[in-house]
C-alpha positions as CSV (number, residue, x, y, z in Angstrom):
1,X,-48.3,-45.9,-32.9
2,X,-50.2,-47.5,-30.1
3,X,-48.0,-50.3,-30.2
4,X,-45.8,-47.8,-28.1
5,X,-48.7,-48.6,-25.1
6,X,-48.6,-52.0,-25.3
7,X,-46.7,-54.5,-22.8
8,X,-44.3,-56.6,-25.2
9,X,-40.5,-57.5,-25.0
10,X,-39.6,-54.0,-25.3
11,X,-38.5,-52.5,-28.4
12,X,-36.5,-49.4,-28.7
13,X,-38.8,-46.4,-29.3
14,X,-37.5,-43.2,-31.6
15,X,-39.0,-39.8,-32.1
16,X,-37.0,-37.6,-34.4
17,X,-38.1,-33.9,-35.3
18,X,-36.4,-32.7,-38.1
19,X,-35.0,-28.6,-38.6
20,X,-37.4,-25.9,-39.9
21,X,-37.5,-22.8,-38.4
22,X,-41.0,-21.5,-38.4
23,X,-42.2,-24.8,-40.0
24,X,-41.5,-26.9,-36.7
25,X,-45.7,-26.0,-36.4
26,X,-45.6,-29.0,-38.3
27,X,-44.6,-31.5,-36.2
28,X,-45.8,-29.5,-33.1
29,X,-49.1,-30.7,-34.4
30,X,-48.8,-34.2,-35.4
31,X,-47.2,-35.0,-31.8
32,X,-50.2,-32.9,-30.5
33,X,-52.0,-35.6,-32.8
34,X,-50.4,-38.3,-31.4
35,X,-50.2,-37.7,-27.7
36,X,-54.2,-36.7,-27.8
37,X,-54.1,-40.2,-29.4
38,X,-52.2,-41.9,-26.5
39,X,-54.1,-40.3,-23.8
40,X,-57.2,-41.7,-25.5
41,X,-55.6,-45.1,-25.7
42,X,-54.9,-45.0,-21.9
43,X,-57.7,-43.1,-20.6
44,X,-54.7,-40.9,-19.0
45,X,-55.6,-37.0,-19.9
46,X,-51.9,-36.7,-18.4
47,X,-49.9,-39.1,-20.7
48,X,-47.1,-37.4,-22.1
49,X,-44.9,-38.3,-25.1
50,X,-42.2,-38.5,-22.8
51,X,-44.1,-41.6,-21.6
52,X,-43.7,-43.6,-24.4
53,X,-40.2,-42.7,-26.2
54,X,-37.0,-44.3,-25.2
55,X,-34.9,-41.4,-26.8
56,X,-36.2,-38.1,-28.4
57,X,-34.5,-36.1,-30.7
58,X,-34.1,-33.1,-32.6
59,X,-32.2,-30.4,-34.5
60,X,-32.7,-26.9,-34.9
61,X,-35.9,-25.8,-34.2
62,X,-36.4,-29.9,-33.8
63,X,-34.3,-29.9,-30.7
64,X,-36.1,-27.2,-29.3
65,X,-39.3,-29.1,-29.3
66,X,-37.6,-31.9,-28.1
67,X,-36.3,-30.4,-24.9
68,X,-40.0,-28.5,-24.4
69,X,-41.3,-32.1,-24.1
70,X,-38.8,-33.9,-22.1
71,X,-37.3,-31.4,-19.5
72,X,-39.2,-31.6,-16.2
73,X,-41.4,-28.9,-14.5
74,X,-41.7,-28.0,-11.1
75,X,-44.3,-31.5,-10.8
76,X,-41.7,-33.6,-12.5
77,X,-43.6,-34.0,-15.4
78,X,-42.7,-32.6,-19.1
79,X,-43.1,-29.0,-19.1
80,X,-44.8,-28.4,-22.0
81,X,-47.8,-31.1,-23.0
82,X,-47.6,-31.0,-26.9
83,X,-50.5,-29.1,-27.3
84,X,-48.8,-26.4,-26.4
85,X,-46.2,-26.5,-28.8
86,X,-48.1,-24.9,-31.7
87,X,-49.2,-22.2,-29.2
88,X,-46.0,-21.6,-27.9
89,X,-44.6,-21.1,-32.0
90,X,-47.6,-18.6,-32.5
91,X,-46.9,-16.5,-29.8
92,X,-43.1,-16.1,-30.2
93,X,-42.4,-16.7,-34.1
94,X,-43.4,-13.5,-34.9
95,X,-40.5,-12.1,-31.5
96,X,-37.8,-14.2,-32.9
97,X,-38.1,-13.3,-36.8
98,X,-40.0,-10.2,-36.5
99,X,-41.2,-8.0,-40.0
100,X,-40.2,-11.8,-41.8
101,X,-43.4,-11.5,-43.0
102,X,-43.4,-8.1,-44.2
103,X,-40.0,-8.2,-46.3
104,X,-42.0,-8.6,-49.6
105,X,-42.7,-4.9,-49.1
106,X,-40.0,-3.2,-49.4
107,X,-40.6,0.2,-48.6
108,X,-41.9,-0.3,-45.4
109,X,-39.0,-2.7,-44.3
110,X,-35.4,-3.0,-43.6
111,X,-34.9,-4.2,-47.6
112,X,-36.5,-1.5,-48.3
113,X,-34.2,1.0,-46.4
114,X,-31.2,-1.4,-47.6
115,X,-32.6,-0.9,-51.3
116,X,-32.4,2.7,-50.7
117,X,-28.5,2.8,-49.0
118,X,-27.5,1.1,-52.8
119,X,-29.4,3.9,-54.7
120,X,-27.2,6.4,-52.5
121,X,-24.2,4.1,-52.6
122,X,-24.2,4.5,-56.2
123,X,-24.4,8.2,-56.3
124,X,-21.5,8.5,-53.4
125,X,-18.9,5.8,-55.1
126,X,-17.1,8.8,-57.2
127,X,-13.0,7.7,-56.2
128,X,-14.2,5.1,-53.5
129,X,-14.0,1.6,-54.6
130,X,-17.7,0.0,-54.6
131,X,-16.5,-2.4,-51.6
132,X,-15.3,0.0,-49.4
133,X,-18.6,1.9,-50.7
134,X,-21.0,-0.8,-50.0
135,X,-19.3,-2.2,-46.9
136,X,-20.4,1.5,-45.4
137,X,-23.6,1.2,-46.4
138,X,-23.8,-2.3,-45.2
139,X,-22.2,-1.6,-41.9
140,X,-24.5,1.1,-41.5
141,X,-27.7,-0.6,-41.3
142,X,-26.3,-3.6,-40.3
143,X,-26.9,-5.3,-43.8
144,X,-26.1,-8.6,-45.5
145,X,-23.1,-8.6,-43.4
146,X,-24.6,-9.7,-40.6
147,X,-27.4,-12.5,-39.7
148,X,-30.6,-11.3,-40.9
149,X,-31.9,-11.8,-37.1
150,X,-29.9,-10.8,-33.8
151,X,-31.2,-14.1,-32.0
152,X,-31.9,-11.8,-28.6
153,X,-35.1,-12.7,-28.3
154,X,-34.6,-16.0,-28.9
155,X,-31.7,-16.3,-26.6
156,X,-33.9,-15.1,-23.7
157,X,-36.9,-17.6,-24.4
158,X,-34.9,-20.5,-24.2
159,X,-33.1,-19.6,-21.2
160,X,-36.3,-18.6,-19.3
161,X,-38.2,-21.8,-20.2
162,X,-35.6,-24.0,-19.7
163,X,-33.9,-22.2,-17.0
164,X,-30.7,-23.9,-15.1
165,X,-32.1,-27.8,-16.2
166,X,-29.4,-29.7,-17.9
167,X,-29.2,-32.7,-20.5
168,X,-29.3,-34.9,-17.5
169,X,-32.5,-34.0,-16.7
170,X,-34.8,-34.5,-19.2
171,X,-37.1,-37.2,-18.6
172,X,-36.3,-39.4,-21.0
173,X,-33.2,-39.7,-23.1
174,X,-32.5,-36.9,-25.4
175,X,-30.4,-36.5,-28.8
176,X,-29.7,-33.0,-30.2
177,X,-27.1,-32.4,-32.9
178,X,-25.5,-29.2,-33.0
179,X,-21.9,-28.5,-35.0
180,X,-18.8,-26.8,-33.7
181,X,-17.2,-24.1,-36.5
182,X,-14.1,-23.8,-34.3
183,X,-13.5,-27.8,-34.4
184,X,-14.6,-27.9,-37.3
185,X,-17.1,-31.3,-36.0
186,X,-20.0,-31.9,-35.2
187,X,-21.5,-32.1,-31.6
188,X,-24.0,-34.4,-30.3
189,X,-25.4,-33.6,-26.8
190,X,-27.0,-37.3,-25.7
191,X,-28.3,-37.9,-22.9
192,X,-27.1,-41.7,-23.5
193,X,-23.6,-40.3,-23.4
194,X,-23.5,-37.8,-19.8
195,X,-23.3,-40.9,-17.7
196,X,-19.8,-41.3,-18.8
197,X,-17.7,-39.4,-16.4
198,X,-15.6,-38.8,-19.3
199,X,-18.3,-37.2,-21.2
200,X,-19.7,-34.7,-18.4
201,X,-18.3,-31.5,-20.4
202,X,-21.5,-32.6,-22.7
203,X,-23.6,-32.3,-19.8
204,X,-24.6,-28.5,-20.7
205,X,-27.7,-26.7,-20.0
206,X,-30.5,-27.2,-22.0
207,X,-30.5,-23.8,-23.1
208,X,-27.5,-23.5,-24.7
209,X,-28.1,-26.5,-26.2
210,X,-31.3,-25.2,-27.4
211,X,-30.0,-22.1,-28.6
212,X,-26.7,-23.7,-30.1
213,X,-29.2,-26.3,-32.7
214,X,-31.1,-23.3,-33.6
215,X,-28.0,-21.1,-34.4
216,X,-29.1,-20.8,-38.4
217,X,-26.3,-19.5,-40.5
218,X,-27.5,-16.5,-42.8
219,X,-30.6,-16.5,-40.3
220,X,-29.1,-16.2,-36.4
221,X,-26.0,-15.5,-34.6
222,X,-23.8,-18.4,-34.0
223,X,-23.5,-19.1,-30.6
224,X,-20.3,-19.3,-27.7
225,X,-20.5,-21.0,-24.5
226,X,-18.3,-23.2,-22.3
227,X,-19.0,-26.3,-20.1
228,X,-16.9,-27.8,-17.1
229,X,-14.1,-26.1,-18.7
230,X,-14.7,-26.9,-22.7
231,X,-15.3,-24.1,-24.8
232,X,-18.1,-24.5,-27.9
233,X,-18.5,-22.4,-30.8
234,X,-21.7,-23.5,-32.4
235,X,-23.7,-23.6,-35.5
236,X,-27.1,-25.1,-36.4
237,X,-27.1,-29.2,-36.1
238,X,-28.4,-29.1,-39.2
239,X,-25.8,-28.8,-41.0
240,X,-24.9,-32.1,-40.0
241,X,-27.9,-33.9,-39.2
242,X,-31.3,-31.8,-40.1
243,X,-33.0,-35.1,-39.9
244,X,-31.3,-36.2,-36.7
245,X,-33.1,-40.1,-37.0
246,X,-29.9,-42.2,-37.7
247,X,-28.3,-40.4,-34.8
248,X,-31.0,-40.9,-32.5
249,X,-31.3,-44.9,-33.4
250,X,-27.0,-45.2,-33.3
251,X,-27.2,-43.5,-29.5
252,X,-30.1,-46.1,-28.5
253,X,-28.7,-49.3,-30.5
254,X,-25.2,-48.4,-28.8
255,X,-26.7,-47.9,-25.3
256,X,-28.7,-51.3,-25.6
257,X,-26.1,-53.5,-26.8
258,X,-23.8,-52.1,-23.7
259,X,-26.8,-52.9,-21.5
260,X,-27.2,-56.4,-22.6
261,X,-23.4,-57.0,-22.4
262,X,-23.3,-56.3,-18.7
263,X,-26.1,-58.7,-18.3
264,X,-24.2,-61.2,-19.9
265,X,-27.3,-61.7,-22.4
266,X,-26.7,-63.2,-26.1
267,X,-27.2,-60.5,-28.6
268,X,-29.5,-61.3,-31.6
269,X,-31.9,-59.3,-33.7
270,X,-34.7,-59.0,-31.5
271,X,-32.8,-56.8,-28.8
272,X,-32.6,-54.6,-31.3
273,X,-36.4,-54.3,-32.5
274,X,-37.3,-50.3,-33.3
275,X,-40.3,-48.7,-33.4
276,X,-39.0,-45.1,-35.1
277,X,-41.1,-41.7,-35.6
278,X,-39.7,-39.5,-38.0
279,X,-41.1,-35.8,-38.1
280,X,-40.2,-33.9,-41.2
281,X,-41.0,-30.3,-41.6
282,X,-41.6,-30.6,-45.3
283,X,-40.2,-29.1,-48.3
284,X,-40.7,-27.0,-51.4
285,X,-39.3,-29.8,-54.2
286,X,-39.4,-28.1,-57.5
287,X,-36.6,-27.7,-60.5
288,X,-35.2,-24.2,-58.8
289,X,-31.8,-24.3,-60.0
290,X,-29.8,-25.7,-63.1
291,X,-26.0,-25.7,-64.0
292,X,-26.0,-22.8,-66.4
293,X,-27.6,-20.4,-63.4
294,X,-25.2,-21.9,-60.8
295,X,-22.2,-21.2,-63.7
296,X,-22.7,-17.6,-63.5
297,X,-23.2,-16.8,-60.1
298,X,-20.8,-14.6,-58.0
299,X,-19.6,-16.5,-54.9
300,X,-22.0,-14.8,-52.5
301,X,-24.9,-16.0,-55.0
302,X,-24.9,-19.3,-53.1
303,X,-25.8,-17.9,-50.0
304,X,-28.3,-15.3,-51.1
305,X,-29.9,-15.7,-54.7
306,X,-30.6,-12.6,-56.3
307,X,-28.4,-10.3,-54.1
308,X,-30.1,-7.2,-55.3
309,X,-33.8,-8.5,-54.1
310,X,-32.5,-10.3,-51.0
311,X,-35.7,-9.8,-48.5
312,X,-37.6,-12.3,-50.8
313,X,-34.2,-13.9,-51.4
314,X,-33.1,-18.1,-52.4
315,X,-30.6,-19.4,-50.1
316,X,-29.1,-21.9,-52.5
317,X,-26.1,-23.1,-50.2
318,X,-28.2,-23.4,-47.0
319,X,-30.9,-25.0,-48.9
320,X,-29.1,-27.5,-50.7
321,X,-27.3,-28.8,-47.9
322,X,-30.1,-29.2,-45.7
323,X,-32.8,-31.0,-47.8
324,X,-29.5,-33.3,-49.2
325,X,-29.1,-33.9,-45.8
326,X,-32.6,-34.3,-45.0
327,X,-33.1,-37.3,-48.1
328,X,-29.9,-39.0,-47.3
329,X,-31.2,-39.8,-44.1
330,X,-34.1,-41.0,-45.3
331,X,-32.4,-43.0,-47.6
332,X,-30.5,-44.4,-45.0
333,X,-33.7,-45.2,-42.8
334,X,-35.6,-46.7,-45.4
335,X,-32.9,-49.1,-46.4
336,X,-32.0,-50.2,-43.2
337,X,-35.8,-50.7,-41.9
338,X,-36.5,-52.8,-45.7
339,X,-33.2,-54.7,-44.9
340,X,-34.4,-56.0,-41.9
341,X,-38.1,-56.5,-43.4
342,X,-39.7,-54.7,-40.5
343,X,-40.9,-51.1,-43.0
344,X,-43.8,-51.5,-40.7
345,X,-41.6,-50.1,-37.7
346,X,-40.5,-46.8,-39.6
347,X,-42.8,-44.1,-40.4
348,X,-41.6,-41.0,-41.3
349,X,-44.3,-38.0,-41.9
350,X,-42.9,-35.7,-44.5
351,X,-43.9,-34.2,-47.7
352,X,-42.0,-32.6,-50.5
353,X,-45.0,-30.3,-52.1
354,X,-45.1,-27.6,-49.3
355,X,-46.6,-24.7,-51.1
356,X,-43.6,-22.0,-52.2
357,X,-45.2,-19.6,-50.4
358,X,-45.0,-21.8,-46.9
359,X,-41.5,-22.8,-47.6
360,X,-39.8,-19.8,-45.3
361,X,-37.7,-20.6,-42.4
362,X,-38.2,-17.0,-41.4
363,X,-41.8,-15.9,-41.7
364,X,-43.4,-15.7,-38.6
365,X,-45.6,-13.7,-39.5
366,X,-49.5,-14.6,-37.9
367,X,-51.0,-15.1,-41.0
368,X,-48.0,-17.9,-42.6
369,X,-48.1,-19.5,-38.9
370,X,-52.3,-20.3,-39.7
371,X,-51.6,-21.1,-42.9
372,X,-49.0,-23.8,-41.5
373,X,-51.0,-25.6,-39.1
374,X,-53.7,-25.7,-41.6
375,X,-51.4,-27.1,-43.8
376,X,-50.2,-29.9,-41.2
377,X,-53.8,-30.7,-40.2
378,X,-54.8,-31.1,-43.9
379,X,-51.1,-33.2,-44.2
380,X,-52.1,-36.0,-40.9
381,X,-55.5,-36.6,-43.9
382,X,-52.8,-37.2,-46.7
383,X,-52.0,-40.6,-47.7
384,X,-49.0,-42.0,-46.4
385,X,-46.0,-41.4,-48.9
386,X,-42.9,-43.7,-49.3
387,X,-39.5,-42.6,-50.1
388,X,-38.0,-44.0,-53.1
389,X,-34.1,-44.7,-52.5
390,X,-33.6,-45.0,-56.0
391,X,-34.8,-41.7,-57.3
392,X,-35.4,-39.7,-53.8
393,X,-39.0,-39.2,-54.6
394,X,-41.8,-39.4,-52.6
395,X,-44.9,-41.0,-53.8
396,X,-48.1,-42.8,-52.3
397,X,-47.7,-46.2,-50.7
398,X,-50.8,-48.8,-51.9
399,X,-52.8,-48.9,-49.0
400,X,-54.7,-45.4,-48.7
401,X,-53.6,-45.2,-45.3
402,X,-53.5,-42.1,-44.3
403,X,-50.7,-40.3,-42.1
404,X,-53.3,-39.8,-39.0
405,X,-54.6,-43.8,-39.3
406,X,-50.8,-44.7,-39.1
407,X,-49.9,-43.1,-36.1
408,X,-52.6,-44.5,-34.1
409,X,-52.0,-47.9,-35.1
C-alpha cells in the first residue's frame, strides 16, 4: 500500500472495516500494521491513516474504528493513532460485554441463574400456561427477552470520546452504514453527502452514529435519536452492509464524477482508478447447519440455537445474514476489480478459518482479546487468499505473498 504515498494522477483511495464486535482487534491491528508502515515510508512518526484515504468506512464495530481515526482532536489531528485501537478494545471489551467470557460456566453466571428460573418454572406451571410461566421468569431476570447486553456502557464511551464532533468533521471523508427498523431502510451517514443542504438531517453526531452501527440485534439495545428535526430508529449497519466496501467506493465514484462534471473534464476510466482496503474481521466457515436441523426448529431457533443452552448459544439468523452479506460483497468487489483488470488495486484481508472458539462477537473476556491479536498478527504472516466468485471459497493466490508484504507494497 505505499502506492497510497506516492505523487501520481490521483486515484480514489478506500479503507473499509467490516462488523465484528469483539473481533474488530483484527483490523485494529493490520491498520496499526499499516500506518507503522506509512510512517516508515515517510519518515513522519505522525502520519496518520487519515493521511492517505480519500473515504473511510465502516459498520458496526467497523464504523467505530472508523470515526476513532478520522474525527479530530483538540491538535486537529485524528484522535486516536491506530496503535491505540487494539488498546482501546482491551480496555473496554470486557465493560461493554462483561461475564461474555464467563457464560460457559453456568453456575457462576446469568445462564446459570436463568437455567435455575426454568427448573423452578417447571415446578410452578401447575394451572398457568408455560408462556405466561416463562415470560415471569424471563421478565424477572431480564432473560432472552431482552438484548443480552444493556449497551450503557457503551453508550457512554462513544459519547465521551467523540463528544459533540459531527460527520462533518472528520478529517477525511467518512461512510458508516446503519439501518432504520422504523423505515424499514437502510441509512448511510456520508460525509460525501452533508454538503448537500438537503441532506443536513444526516449531519448527526458521531456518537450516535457510532452507537447506532454498533446497535447488534440479540446483542445491544437498538438505538433512538433525532437530527435537525428527523427522527431515527436504528439497528446495526450490518444488516445491510457488514462489509460496507461497495458503499464506500459508490459514495467516492459518485462524488468524483460530480467533481469532474463541474470542471467540465471528459470522464473516462482513469478518473475513476481505485486503490481499495478491505478489512474483514474473519469468520468461523464450517458445515454448521443443514436442512433437516433447520426443518425442525421452533421459530425462535433461528435467533438462538439450542434455546435451553443459550449462554454458549448459535445465532443462526444473525449469522447467516451477516457472513451472506459479508461474501456478496466480496463477490461484488472481486468482479468488478477483475472486470476492469486492475485485481492489483483490491486487497481485502479476510479469512474464513477463525478458530470456533474465537468466533464470538461477545467475548471480551482478556484472555479471547490476546488470543485475537495473536491470531491477527499470525493472520498479516498468512499468504494472501483470493475469493472465488464461483464457489465463495477462499483459497491461496500463486504468489506466496503474504498479507503483511501486500500492504506495504
Amino acid at each position: 500500500m505505499a502506492m497510497l504515498a506516492r505523487e501520481m494522477e490521483k486515484p480514489i483511495t478506500v479503507l473499509s472495516i467490516d462488523g465484528g464486535g469483539v473481533r474488530g482487534i483484527i483490523p485494529g491491528v493490520c491498520l496499526d500494521f499499516l500506518e507503522s508502515e506509512l510512517q516508515k515510508l515517510e519518515k513522519d512518526p505522525n502520519a496518520r491513516l487519515a493521511d492517505y484515504f480519500d473515504v473511510i468506512s465502516g459498520t458496526s464495530t467497523g464504523g467505530l474504528i472508523s470515526a476513532m481515526i478520522s474525527a479530530p482532536g483538540d491538535d486537529k489531528r485524528p484522535l486516536y493513532a491506530a496503535e491505540k485501537i487494539v488498546p482501546f478494545y482491551k480496555e473496554n471489551c470486557p465493560k461493554i460485554f462483561p461475564n461474555s467470557g464467563n457464560w460457559s460456566e453456568p453456575n457462576k453466571t446469568f445462564a446459570g441463574e436463568m437455567l435455575l428460573k426454568i427448573t423452578e418454572t417447571w415446578e410452578e406451571i401447575g394451572q398457568t400456561s408455560v408462556t405466561e410461566a416463562y415470560d415471569a421468569k424471563f421478565e424477572e431476570i431480564g432473560g432472552v427477552k431482552k438484548p443480552y447486553y444493556d449497551g450503557k456502557y457503551l453508550h457512554q464511551l462513544a459519547k465521551k470520546i467523540l463528544g459533540e464532533k459531527r460527520l462533518h468533521d472528520t478529517l477525511t471523508k467518512v461512510v458508516i452504514p446503519a439501518f432504520d427498523i422504523k423505515k424499514l431502510s437502510p441509512v448511510v451517514f456520508s460525509s460525501y453527502q452533508v454538503d448537500n443542504d438537503q441532506n443536513k438531517f444526516l449531519d448527526a453526531l458521531l456518537s450516535d452514529i457510532c452507537i447506532s452501527t454498533s446497535a447488534a440485534p440479540v446483542y445491544l439495545p437498538a438505538y433512538e435519536f433525532s437530527n435537525e428535526g428527523v427522527e431515527f430508529n436504528m439497528i446495526d449497519g450490518g444488516v445491510a452492509a457488514n462489509n460496507p466496501t461497495v458503499a464506500a467506493i459508490t459514495e467516492a465514484v459518485k462524488r468524483r464524477s460530480e467533481d469532474i462534471e463541474k470542471d467540465e473534464k471528459k470522464l473516462d476510466v482513469n478518473s475513476f482508478r481505485l486503490v481499495v482496503l478491505s478489512l474483514g474481521t474473519c469468520q468461523h466457515k464450517t458445515e454448521k447447519y443443514n436442512v433437516k436441523m433447520a426443518n425442525n426448529w421452533w421459530a425462535v431457533n433461528w435467533l438462538i440455537n439450542p434455546l435451553w443452552k443459550f449462554w454458549k448459544a448459535d445465532h443462526p439468523l444473525p449469522e447467516i445474514l451477516f457472513d451472506a452479506n459479508s461474501d456478496m460483497i466480496d463477490y461484488y468487489c472481486t468482479m468488478f476489480f477483475e472486470s476492469f483488470h486492475n485485481a492489483e488495486n483490491f486487497l481485502r484481508v479476510q479469512d474464513d478459518k477463525l478458530p470456533e472458539d474465537l468466533a464470538a462477537m461477545d467475548n471480551g473476556s482478556p484472555a479471547n482479546l490476546e488470543k485475537l491479536e495473536k491470531y491477527a498478527k499470525d493472520l498479516l504472516n498468512k499468504p494472501v487468499t483470493y475469493f472465488n466468485p464461483v464457489t465463495f471459497e477462499r483459497s491461496e493466490v500463486d504468489t506466496a505473498e503474504t498479507y503483511a508484504e501486500a500492504l506495504k507494497m
